[in-house]
N, C-alpha and C positions, 0 to 999 in steps of 0.2 A: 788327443792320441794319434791323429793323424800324423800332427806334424813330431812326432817323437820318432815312429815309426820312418818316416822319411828324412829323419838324421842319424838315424842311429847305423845309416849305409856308411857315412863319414866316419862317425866317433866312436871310440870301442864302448862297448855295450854296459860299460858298470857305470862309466861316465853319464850315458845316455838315460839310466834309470836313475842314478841319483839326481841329475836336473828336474826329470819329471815327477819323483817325488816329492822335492822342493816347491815345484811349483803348484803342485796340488795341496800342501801344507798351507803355502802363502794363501792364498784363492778362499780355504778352509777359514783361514783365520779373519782376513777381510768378509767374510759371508758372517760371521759369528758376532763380531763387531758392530757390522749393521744393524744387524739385529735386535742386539740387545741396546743401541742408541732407541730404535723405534720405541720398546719397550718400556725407557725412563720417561716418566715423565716428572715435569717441574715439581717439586715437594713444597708445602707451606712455609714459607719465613714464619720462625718467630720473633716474635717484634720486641717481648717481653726483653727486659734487661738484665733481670736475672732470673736464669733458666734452674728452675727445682729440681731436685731429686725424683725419680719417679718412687709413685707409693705402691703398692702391691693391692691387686683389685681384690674385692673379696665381693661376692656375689649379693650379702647384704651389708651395706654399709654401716657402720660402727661409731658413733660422733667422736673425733678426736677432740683434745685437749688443742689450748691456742698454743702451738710452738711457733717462734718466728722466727727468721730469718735475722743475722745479725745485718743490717742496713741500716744507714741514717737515714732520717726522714724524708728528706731528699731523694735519694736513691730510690727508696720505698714507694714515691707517690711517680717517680720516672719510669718505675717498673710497675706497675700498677696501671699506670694510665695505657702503657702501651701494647694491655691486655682487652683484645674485641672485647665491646658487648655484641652476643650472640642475637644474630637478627632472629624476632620475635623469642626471646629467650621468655621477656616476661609474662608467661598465659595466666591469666587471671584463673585467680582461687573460686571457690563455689562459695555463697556465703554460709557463716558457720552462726547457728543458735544453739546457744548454750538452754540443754534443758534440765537441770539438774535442780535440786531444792532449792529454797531460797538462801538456805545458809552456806549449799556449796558454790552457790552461784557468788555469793558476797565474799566468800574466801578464796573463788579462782576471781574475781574483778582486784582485791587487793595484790596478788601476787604475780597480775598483769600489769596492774599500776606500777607496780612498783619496777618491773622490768621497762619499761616505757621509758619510767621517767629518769631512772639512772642509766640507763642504756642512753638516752639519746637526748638527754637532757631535757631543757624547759624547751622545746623547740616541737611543735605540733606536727611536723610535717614526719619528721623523723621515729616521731610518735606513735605515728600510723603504722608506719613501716614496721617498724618492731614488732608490733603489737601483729601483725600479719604475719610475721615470721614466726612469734608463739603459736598461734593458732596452727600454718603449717606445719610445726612440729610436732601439734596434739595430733593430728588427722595421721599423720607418717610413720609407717611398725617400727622405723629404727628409734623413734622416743617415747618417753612416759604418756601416760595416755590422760593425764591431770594436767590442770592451767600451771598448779602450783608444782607439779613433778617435771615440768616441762621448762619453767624459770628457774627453779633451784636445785637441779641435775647436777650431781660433782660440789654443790656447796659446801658438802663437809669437808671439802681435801681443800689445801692450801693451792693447790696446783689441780686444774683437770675440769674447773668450773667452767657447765657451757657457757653461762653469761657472764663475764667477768666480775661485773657489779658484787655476783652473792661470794666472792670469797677474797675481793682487795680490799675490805675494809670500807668501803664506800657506802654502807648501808648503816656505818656511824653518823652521816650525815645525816641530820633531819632534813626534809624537804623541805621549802618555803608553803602556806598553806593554800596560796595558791595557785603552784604548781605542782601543786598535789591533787585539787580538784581536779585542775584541766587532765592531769596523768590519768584522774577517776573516771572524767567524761568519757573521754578515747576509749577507754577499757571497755565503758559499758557498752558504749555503739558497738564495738567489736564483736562482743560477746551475744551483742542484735543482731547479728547477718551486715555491719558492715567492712566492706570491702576495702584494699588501698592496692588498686591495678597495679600502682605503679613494682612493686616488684614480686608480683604475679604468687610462682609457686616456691620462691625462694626459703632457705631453711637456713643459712649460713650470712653472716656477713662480717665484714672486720672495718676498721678502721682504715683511710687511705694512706697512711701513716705507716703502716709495719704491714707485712708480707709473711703471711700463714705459711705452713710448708704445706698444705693440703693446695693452696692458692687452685691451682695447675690442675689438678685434679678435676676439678667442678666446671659448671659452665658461670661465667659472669653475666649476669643479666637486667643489672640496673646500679646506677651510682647516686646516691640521693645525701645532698650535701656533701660530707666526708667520709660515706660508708658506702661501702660496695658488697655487693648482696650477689649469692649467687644460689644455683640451686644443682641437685645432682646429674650427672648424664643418665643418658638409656634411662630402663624402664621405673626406675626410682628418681627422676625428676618429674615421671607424665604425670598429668590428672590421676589417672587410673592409681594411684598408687596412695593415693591422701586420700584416702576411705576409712580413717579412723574414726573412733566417737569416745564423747570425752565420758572415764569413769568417775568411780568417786569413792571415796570423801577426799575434799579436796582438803590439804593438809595444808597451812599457810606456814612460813617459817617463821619460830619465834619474833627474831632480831625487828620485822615492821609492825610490829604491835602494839609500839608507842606512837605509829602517826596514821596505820590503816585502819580506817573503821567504816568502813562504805555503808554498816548493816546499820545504822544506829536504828533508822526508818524499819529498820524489817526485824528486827528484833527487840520487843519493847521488853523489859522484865515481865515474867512470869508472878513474879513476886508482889508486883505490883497492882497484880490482877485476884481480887479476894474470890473469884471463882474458880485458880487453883488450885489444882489437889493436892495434897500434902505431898511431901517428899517419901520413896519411898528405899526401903537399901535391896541390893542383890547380891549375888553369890557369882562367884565363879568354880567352875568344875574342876576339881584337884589342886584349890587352893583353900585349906581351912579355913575357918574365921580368926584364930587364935595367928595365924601368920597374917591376917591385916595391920595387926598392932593396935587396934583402936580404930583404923580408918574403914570408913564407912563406902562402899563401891555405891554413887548415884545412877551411874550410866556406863554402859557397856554393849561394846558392838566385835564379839569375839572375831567373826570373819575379816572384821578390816584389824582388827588387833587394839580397840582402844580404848581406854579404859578412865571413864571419870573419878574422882576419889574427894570425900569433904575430911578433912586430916583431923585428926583428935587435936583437941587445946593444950597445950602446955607439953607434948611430946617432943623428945629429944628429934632434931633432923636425923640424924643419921638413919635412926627407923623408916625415915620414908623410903630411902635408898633399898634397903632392905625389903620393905615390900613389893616395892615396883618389882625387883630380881624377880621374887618370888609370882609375881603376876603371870610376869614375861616369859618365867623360865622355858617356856615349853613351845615359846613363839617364836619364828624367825625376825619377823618381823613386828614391833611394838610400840605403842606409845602410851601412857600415864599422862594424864593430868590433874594437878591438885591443887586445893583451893583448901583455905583454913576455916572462912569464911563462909557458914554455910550460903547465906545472899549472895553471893559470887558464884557461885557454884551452875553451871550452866545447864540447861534444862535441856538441850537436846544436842547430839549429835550430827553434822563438827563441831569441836571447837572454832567459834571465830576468831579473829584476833582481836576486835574487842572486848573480849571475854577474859583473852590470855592477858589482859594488861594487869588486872589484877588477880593473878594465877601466882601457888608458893612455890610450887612443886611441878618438873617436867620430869620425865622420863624415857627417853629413845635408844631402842636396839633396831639397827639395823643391818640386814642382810647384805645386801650390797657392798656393803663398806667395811664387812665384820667389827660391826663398833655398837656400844654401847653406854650411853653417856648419863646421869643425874645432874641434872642442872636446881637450885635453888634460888629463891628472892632473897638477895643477899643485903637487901633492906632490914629483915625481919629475920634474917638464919644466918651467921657469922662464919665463913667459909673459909679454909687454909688456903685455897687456890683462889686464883680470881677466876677462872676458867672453869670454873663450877659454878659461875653464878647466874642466872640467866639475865638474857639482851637488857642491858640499860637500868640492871639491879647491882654491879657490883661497886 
């Protein structure tokens, strides 16, 4: 100001206030500039190759469907690899004991095998991993709280299965018999309290091959073979948050019930044993006797919805369908099991899948999915659809 003041004796006075305007503008903007230089700092490179869409957070996480990413394999495993593993990403799990009966225990060991062993083939390492990534998702509120609701989540939709295996067709394979043990072994230690550190509290994994559109979202926390595992950010990746406990009845899905039978040891016939007591029938409440048709209810457990049946002899199928409706009606959620056969006929609740191999008649409404399906042994009941017939009967 001095020096404005002792020019402005020279210059006429409009001159003199516009320069010193100016220069307190300039001064102004150089000061702001500064500033906001100290204020950036360097941001993270992504290193990724191809950078994802962001997803929209949602306060509890929802398991998406696999969508990928159109890349070649190539591209897929370049952009893949050049995604950090998170230092200590992988915190080890607590061990998990399965305490549930013996027969839900033998029908969540099959429905772990089975995810093991077509998840990650005949390959034991890969085995383990899997097998800890189920259990992680039992313990976790955003999944089913079953071994088997936790591997065959989305199986009924063609599109939306969390494990690929239960909806590409790949559970037409039979397994070799033994690596279907070794699938049985892993399950069962799992289902012991053992552990596999190596991808801690992971609940997510994909192949190094294709590129999830979720990828980006998670944190990466272990790569075991050609599968990269990861687990969620914040407060639903910590320990604190895998405090589930497994319920039951463990529901196995038909389709492995020509090669799981873990229980054979733990379930000997009843039948077999002359100090059983006879077979007895029951009723259910707002269903007549005259709407059975002839079939006789053995076993029933109305709160999980399920309902054993021994079928009349020489009865048209179609009545079966009709009964089951009529069971269900009033249920959201249902399942029928029937057997023509009274020896076949299983003495307690669950069903195992040893049970279901020689099972005539299935029945499933479920909630979830708003669907409601009659499946028949299309050995023994001659069916218009083949998609009416059950797993490895049409």
């Amino acid at each position: 100001m001095i020096m404005c003041r002792a020019r402005s004796r020279a210059w006429p006075r409009r001159l003199v206030m516009l320069s010193c305007v100016l220069l307190l503008l300039t001064l102004l903007a150089i000061a702001v500039a500064v500033r906001s230089a100290e204020r950036v700092k360097p941001s993270r490179i992504h290193l990724a190759v191809h950078r994802l869409p962001a997803l929209p957070f949602a306060p509890r996480p929802i398991p998406e469907p696999m969508k990928v990413v159109a890349l070649t394999p190539g591209q897929a495993r370049a952009s893949n690899s050049a995604v950090p593993i998170l230092p200590l990403g992988a915190e080890a799990a607590t061990p998990f004991i399965y305490n549930g009966s013996p027969q839900n225990r033998a029908s969540a060991q099959s429905c772990l095998a089975a995810a093991v062993y077509y998840e990650a083939g005949d390959d034991a390492v890969g085995e383990r991993a899997v097998a800890q990534v189920v259990l992680n998702r039992l313990r976790h509120p955003a999944f089913p709280k079953t071994i088997c609701g936790v591997v065959f989540e989305g199986s009924e939709r063609q599109t939306g299965c969390q494990f690929t295996f239960s909806c590409d067709g790949s559970l037409l394979r039979v397994p070799p018999i033994q690596a279907w043990a070794r699938a049985n072994a892993i399950s069962d230690a799992a289902l012991a309290g053992f552990v596999d550190n190596a991808v801690g509290l992971a609940t997510y994994y994909h192949a190094d091959w294709i590129v999830p559109y979720w990828r980006d979202t998670l944190d990466k926390v272990a790569v075991v073979h050609s599968q990269i595992f990861y687990r969620w950010r914040g407060k639903w990746g910590r320990s604190t948050a895998f405090n589930g406990r497994a319920a039951s009845p463990e529901l196995p899905d038909p389709r492995i019930v020509t090669f799981a039978g873990p229980a054979e040891t733990i379930l000997t016939s009843a039948d077999d044993d002359l100090t059983a007591p006879p077979r007895t029938s029951m009723s259910i409440n707002g269903v007549p006797s005259a709407a059975l048709k002839g079939a006789i209810i053995r076993l029933k457990d109305d709160d999980s919805g399920q309902y054993v049946l021994q079928l009349p002899p020489n009865a048209s199928p179609g009545t079966f369908a009709v009964t089951a409706f009529t069971i269900c009606a009033e249920k959201s959620d249902c399942f029928v099991f029937a057997w023509a056969d009274e020896h076949d006929v299983p003495r307690a609740l669950p069903v195992l899948p040893i049970a279901m191999r020689t099972m005539a008649f299935m029945y499933h409404k479920s909630s979830v999915f708003s669907d409601a399906r009659p499946f028949w042994d299309c050995r023994r009941y001659a069916r218009p659809l083949k998609n009416q017939c059950l797993p490895g009967t049409g």
